[in-house]
C-alpha positions as CSV (number, residue, x, y, z in Angstrom):
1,X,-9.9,-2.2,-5.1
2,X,-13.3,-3.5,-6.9
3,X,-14.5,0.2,-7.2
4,X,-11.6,1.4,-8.6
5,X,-11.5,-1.5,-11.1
6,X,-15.0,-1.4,-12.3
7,X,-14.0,2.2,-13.0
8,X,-11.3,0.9,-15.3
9,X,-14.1,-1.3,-17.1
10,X,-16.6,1.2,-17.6
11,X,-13.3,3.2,-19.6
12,X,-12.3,-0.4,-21.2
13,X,-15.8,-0.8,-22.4
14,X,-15.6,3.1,-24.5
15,X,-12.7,1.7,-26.4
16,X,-12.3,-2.0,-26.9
17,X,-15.4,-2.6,-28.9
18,X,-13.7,-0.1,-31.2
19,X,-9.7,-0.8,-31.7
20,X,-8.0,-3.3,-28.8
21,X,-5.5,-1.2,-27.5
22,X,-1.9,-2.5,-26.2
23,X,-0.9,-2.6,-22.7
24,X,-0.2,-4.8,-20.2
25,X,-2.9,-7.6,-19.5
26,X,-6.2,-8.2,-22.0
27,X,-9.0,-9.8,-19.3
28,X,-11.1,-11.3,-21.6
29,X,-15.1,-11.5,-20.7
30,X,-18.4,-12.3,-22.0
31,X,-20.6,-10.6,-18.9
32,X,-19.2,-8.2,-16.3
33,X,-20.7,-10.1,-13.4
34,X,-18.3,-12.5,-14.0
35,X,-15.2,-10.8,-13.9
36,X,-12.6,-11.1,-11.5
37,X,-11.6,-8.1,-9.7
38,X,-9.7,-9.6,-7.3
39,X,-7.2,-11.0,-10.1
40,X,-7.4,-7.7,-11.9
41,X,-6.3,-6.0,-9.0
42,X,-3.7,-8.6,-8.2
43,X,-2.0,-7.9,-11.4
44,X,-2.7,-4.1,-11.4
45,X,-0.8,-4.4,-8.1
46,X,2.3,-6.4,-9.7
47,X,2.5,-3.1,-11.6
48,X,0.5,-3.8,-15.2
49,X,-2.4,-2.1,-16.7
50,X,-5.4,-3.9,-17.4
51,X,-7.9,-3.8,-20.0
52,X,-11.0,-5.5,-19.8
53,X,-11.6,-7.0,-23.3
54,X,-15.3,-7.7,-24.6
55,X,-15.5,-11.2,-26.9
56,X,-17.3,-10.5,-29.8
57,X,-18.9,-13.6,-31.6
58,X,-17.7,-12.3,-34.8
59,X,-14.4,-10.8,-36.4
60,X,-10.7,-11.1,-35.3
61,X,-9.9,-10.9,-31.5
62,X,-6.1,-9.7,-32.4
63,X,-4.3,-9.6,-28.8
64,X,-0.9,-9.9,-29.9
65,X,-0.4,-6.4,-29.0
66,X,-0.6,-7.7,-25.2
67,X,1.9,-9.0,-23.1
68,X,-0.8,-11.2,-21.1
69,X,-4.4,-12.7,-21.7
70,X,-6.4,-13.6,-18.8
71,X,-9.0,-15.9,-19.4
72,X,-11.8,-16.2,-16.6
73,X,-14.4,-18.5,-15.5
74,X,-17.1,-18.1,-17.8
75,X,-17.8,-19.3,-20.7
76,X,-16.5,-17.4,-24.1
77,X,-17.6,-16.9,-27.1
78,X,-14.6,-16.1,-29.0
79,X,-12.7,-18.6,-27.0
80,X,-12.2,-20.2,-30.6
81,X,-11.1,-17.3,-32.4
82,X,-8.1,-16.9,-29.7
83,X,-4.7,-18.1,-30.2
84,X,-1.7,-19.0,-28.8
85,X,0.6,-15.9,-29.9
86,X,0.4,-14.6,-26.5
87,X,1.0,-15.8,-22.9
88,X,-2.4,-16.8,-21.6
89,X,-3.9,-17.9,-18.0
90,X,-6.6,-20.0,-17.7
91,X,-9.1,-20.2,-14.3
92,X,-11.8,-22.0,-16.3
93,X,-11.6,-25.7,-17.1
94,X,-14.4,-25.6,-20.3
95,X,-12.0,-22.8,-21.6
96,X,-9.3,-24.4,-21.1
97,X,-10.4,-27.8,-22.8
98,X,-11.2,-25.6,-26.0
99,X,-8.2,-24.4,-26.0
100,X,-6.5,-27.9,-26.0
101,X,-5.2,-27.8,-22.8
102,X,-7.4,-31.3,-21.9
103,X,-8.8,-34.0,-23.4
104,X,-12.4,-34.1,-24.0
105,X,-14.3,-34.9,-20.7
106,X,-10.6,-34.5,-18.8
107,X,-11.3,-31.2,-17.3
108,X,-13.4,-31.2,-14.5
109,X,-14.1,-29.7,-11.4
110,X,-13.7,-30.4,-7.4
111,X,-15.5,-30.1,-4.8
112,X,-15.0,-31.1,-0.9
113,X,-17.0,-30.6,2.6
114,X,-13.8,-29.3,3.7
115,X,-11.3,-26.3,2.7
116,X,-10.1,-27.5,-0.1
117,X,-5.9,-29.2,0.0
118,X,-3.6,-29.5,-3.3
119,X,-0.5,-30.8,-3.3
120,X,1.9,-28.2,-4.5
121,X,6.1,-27.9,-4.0
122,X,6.1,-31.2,-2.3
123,X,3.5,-30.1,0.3
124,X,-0.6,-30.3,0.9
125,X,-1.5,-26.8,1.1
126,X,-4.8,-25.5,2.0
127,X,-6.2,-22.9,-1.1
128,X,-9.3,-22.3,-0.1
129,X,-10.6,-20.2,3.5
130,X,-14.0,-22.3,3.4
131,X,-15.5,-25.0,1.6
132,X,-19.2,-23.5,1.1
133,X,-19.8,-20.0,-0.5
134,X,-21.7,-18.9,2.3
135,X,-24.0,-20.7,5.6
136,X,-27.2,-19.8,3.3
137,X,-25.9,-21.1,0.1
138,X,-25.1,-24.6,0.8
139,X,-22.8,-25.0,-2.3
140,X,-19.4,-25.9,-1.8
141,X,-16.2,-24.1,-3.9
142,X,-15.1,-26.0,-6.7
143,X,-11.6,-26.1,-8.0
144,X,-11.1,-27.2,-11.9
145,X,-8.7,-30.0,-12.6
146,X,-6.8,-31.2,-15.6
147,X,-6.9,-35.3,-16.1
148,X,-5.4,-37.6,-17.6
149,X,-1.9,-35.5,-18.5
150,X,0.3,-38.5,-18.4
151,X,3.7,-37.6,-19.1
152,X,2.9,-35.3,-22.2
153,X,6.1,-33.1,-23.1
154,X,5.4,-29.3,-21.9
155,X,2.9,-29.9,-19.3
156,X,4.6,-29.2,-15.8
157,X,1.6,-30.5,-13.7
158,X,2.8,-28.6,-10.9
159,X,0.4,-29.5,-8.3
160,X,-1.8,-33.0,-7.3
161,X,-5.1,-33.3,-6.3
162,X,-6.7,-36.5,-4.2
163,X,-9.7,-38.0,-4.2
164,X,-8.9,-40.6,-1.3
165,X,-5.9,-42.0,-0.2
166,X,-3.4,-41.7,-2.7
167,X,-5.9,-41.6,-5.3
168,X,-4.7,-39.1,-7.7
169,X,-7.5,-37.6,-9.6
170,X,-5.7,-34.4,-11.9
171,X,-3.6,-31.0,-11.5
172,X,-5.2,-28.0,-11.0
173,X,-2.0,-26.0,-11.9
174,X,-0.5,-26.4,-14.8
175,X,2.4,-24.8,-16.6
176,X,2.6,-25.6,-20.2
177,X,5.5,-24.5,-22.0
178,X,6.4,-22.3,-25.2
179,X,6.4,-25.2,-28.2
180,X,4.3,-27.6,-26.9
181,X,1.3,-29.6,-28.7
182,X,-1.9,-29.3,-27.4
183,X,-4.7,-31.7,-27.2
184,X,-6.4,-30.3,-30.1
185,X,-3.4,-30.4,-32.7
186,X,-2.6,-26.5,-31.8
187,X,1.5,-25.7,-30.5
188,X,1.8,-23.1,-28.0
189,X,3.5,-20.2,-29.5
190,X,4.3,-18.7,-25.8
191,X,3.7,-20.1,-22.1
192,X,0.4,-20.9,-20.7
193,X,-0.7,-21.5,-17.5
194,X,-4.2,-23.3,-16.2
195,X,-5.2,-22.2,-12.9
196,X,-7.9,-24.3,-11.8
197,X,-8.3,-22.4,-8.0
198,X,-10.7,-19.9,-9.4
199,X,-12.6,-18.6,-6.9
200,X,-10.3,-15.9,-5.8
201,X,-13.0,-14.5,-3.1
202,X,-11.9,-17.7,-1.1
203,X,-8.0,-17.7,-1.6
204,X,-5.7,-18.5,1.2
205,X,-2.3,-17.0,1.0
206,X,-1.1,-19.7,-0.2
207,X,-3.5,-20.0,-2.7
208,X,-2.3,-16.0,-3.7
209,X,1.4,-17.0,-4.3
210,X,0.1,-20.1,-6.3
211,X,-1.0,-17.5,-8.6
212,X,2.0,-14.9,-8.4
213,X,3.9,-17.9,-9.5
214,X,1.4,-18.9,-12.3
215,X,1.9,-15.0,-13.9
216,X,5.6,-15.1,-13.2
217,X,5.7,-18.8,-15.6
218,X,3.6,-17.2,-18.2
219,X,5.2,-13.4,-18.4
220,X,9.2,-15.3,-18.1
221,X,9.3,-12.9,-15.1
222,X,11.0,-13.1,-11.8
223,X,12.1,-11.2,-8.9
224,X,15.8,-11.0,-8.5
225,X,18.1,-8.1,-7.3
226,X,21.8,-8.9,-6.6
227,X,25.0,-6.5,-5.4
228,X,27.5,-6.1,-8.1
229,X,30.7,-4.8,-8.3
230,X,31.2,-0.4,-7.3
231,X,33.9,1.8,-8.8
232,X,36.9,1.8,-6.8
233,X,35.8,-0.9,-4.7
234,X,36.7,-4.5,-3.8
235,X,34.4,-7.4,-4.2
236,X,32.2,-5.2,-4.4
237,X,32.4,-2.7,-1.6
238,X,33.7,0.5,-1.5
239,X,35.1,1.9,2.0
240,X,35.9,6.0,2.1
241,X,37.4,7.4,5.2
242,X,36.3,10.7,6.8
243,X,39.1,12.4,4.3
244,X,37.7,11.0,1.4
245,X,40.3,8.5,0.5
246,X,39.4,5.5,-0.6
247,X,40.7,2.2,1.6
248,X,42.6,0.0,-0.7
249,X,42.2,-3.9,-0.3
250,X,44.9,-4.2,2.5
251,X,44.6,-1.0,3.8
252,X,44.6,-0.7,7.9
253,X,41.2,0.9,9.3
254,X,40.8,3.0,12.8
255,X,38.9,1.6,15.5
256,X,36.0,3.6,16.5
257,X,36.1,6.0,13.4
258,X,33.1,6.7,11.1
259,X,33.9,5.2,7.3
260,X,31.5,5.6,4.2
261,X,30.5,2.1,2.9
262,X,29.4,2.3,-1.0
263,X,28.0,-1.0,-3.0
264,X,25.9,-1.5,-5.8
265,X,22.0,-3.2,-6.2
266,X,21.1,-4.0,-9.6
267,X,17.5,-5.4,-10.2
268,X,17.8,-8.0,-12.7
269,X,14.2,-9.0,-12.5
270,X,11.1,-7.9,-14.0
271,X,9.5,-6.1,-11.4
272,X,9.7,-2.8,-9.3
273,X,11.5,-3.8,-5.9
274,X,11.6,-2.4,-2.5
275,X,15.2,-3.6,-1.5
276,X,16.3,-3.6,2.1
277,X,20.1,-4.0,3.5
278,X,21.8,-5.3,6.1
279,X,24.9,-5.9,7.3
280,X,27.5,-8.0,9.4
281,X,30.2,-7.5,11.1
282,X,31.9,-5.6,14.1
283,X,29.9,-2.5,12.9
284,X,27.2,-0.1,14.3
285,X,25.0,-0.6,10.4
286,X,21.9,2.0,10.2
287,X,19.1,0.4,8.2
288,X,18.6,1.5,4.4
289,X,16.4,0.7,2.1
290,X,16.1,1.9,-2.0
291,X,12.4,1.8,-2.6
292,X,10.9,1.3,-6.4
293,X,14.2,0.4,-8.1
294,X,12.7,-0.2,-11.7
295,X,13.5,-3.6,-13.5
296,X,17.6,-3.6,-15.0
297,X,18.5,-0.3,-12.9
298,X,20.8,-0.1,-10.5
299,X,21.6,2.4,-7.8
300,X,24.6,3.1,-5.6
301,X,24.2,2.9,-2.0
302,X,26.2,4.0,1.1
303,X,26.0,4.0,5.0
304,X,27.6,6.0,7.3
305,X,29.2,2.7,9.5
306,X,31.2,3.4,12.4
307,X,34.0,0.3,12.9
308,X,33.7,-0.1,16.7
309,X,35.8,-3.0,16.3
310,X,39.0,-4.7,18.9
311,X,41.9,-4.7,16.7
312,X,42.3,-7.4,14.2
313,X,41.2,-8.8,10.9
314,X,37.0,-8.9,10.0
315,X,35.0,-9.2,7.1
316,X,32.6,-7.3,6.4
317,X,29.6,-8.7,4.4
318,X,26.4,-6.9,2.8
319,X,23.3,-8.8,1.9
320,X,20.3,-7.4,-0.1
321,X,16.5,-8.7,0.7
322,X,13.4,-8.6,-1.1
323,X,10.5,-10.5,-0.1
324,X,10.8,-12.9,-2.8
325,X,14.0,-13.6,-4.8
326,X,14.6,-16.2,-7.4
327,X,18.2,-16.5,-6.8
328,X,20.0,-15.4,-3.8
329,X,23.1,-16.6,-4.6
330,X,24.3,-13.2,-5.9
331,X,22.6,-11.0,-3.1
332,X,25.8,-11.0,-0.8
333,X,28.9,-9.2,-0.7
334,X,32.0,-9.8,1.4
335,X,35.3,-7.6,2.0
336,X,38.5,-8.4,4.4
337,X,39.2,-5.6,6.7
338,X,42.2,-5.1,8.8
339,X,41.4,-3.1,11.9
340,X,43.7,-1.0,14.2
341,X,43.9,0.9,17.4
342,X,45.2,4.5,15.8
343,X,47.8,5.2,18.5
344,X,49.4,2.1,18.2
345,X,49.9,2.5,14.4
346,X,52.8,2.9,12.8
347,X,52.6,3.7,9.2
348,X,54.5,1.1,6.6
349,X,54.9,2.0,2.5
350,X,55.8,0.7,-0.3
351,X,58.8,2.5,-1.9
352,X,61.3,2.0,-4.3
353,X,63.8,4.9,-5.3
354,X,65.6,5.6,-8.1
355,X,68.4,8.1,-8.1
356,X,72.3,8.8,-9.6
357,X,71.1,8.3,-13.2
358,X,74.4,8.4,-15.4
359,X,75.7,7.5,-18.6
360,X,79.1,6.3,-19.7
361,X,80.8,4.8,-22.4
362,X,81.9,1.4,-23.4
363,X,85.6,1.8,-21.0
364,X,83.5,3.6,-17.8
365,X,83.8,6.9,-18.7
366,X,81.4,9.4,-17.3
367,X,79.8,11.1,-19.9
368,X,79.2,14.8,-18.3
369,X,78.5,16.9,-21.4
370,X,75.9,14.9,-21.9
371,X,77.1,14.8,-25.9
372,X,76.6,11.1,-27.3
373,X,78.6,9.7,-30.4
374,X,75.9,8.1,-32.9
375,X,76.5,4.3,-33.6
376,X,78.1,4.1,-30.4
377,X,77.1,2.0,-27.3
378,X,76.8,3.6,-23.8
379,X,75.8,2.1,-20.5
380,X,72.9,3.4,-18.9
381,X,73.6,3.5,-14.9
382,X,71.0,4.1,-12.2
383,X,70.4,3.5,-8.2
384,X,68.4,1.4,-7.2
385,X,67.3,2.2,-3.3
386,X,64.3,0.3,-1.4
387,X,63.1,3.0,1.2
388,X,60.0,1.3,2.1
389,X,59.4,-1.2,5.0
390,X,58.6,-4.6,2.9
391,X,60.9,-6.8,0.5
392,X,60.0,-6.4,-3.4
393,X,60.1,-7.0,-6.6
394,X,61.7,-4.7,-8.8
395,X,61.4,-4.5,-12.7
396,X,62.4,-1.8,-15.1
397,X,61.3,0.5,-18.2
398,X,63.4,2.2,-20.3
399,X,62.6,4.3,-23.5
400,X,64.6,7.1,-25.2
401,X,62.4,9.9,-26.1
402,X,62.6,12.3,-29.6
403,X,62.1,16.2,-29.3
404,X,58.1,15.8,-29.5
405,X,58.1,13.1,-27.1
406,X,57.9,10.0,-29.4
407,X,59.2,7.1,-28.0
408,X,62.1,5.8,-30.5
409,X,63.8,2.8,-28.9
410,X,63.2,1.1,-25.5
411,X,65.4,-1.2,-23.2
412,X,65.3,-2.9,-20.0
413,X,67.4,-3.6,-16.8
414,X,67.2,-6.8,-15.5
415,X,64.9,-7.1,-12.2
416,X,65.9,-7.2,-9.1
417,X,64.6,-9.7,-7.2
418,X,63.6,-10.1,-2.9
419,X,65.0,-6.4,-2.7
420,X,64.8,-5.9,1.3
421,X,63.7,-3.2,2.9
422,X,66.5,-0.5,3.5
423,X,68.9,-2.1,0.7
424,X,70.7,-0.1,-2.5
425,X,71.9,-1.5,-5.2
426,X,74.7,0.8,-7.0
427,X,75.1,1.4,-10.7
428,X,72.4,-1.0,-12.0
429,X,74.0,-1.0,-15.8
430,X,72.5,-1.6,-19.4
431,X,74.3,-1.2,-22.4
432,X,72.0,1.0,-25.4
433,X,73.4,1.2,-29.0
434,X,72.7,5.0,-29.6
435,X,72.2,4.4,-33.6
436,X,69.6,7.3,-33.5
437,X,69.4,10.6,-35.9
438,X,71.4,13.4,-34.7
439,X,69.2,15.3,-32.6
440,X,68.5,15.9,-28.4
441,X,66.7,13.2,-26.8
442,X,65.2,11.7,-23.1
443,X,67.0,8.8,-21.6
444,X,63.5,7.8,-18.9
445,X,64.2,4.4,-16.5
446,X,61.2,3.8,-14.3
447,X,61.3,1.5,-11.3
448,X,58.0,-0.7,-10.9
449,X,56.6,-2.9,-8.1
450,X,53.0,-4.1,-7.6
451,X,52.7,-1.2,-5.1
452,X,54.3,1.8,-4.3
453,X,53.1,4.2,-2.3
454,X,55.2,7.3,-3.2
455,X,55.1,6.7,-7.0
456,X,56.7,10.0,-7.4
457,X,60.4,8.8,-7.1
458,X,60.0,5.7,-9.2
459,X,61.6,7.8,-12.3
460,X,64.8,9.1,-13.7
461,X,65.1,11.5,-16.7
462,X,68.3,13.0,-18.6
463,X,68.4,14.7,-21.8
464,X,71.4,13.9,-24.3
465,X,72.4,14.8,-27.6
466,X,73.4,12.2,-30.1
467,X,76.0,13.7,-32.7
């Protein structure tokens, strides 16, 4: 990692004296011995470029053409030609103070004959793997700390430090936010964070995910995937059987048979993911994983899943995982499935019929010729049959029809209501003024229910001519 960053100096150090160029981070120095490689490669790893920028003691240092500014622990000399137009990290206390981010003589630093503890999320965490550089240099690691914050609006001290017994002594993290007055008069125009664990040689892990949090305040950026809703699914999950038909929320499944099982990850976050899923239920679930899925993409996912399942109902629930996600909440899918031995089915449907479509006039008549008077009234007769296996709910739609298949007048038979299965009703009647233009028309009724399953006998058509 350090070779392959002081390679990326060296290239830094052709251009920047010249024109700053955009990217990612700006790591702002004074001497090169001093930089940080370790939190170079930290956010190089994150997935941002990073330019290491030289202060110059004279002219502009413009960095608003950078999404971050890291400011390490040395001493700069353009420290008070920078401002506050861009989201900025701090692991230097004097810095920091210049900045505004202290008051005078409130930044200091820490030092302990033990691995250093802060208290951070509630919980004393060790930050530091040793509490002297070396066994030959007796000099012990210093944190930097923040003093005297008080309650001042925007700074989140998000961690304690002790000197003694519940002697609190500062806050080596701090997040201060977007609009907040500093110490020196200045309002932050974008998030800052002071991270006073500098020595990054010496981290602990814990010290490492201090920092991924410190970036993540600064840059507004999280980690979060979540499963969203697929095409043709329901609640989000998608089942195809080995046919290619899609199972419909109600749908009976086969014991023992292979199904397709589609959802849909979306990374709402800010950074590259590598999402792995798993699954519960009565299912044999091969592991799948989408690797890199870029920030706001999604991608479509399915698994082969055979449903080895004993008869009866299940849900089914998919859950993505990332190592670190800011809101679960949305990471989980769940479907009702109804699962059946395949001998012992027997297939039920919806169905409604219609059938007999007639029209006669105002005394009964059958009209046969299919010749209508205009201005006069006819009643519009039709069959009603349920053929399917479950009671419904029966409405109607009726339109006549011109020649070029405009619709010119509508009407409607009244519903039928708890129609059981196996049951006709004869003759259902409406009465339709025919005060049309002479010309041929289509009478259409259609039969609706919430679901049929042979849609194809649902309407009736007849073609009249009004004179």
């Amino acid at each position: 990692m350090r070779g392959k960053f002081i390679l990326l100096f060296l290239l830094g150090l052709l251009v920047v004296p010249f024109v700053l160029a955009a990217g990612d981070v700006a790591y702002l120095y004074n001497k090169e011995k001093y930089i940080d490689y370790n939190v170079a490669g930290e956010l190089y790893d994150q997935g941002m470029s990073v330019t290491f920028v030289k202060c110059t003691r004279k002219g502009e240092m413009n960095l608003s053409g950078y999404d971050l500014v890291v400011v390490g622990d040395e001493y700069l000399s353009c420290i008070n030609r920078l401002n506050t137009d861009v989201p900025m990290i701090f692991t230097g206390a004097r810095n920091a103070r210049y900045m505004g981010l202290a008051k005078k003589y409130k930044a200091m630093r820490m030092t302990s004959n033990y691995p250093i503890e802060i208290m951070y999320d509630g919980v004393m965490q060790q930050v530091y793997t040793d509490s002297q550089y070396n066994k030959y240099v007796k000099t012990n690691i210093p944190i930097y700390l923040l003093a005297k914050l008080g309650d001042r609006e925007g700074f989140n001290k998000m961690s304690t430090s002790f000197n003694g017994p519940g002697k609190e002594i500062g806050s080596s993290i701090v997040f201060v936010d977007e609009g907040s007055e500093l110490f020196n008069g200045d309002v932050t125009n974008r998030n800052i964070c002071f991270f006073g664990i500098a020595k990054s040689d010496y981290w602990t892990d814990n010290a490492l995910e201090m920092f991924r949090d410190c970036v993540d305040f600064v840059m507004q950026k999280v980690h979060d995937v979540a499963l969203t809703e697929v095409t043709d699914g329901v609640n989000g999950i998608k089942i195809v059987d080995s046919e290619g038909g899609i199972v419909e929320d109600g749908e009976v499944m086969f014991s023992g048979e292979d199904y397709q099982v589609y959802f849909n990850v979306l990374n709402k976050g800010a950074y590259w993911e590598n999402v792995s899923f798993e699954a519960f239920s009565c299912v044999n679930w091969t592991p799948i994983k989408k690797d890199n899925l870029q920030p706001e993409t999604s991608s479509l996912k399915h698994n082969t899943v055979n449903f080895s399942c004993m008869p009866g109902d299940y849900q089914i629930m998919i859950n993505a995982m990332i190592d670190y996600d800011v809101d679960v909440s949305d990471n989980m899918v769940t479907r009702d499935i109804v699962i059946v031995n395949k001998e012992d089915y027997e297939e039920y449907a919806h169905d409604v019929m219609l059938d007999d479509f007639k029209v006669s006039d105002s005394e009964g008549t059958l009209i046969e010729d299919g010749m209508l008077t205009k201005g006069e009234s006819y009643k519009i007769l039709v069959d009603l049959t349920n053929v399917g296996d479950f009671t419904e709910d029966v409405t109607f739609d009726g339109k006549i029809k011109n020649s070029t298949g405009d619709v010119v007048d509508t009407f409607t038979h009244m519903a039928v209501n708890d129609l059981l299965a196996g049951v006709k009703k004869d003759d259902k009647a409406k009465t339709v003024l025919f005060n049309l233009d002479v010309g041929v028309y289509d009478i259409v009724v259609e039969a609706i229910v919430d679901v049929d399953d042979v849609p194809s006998n649902n309407v009736v058509l007849m073609s009249v001519e009004v004179v």
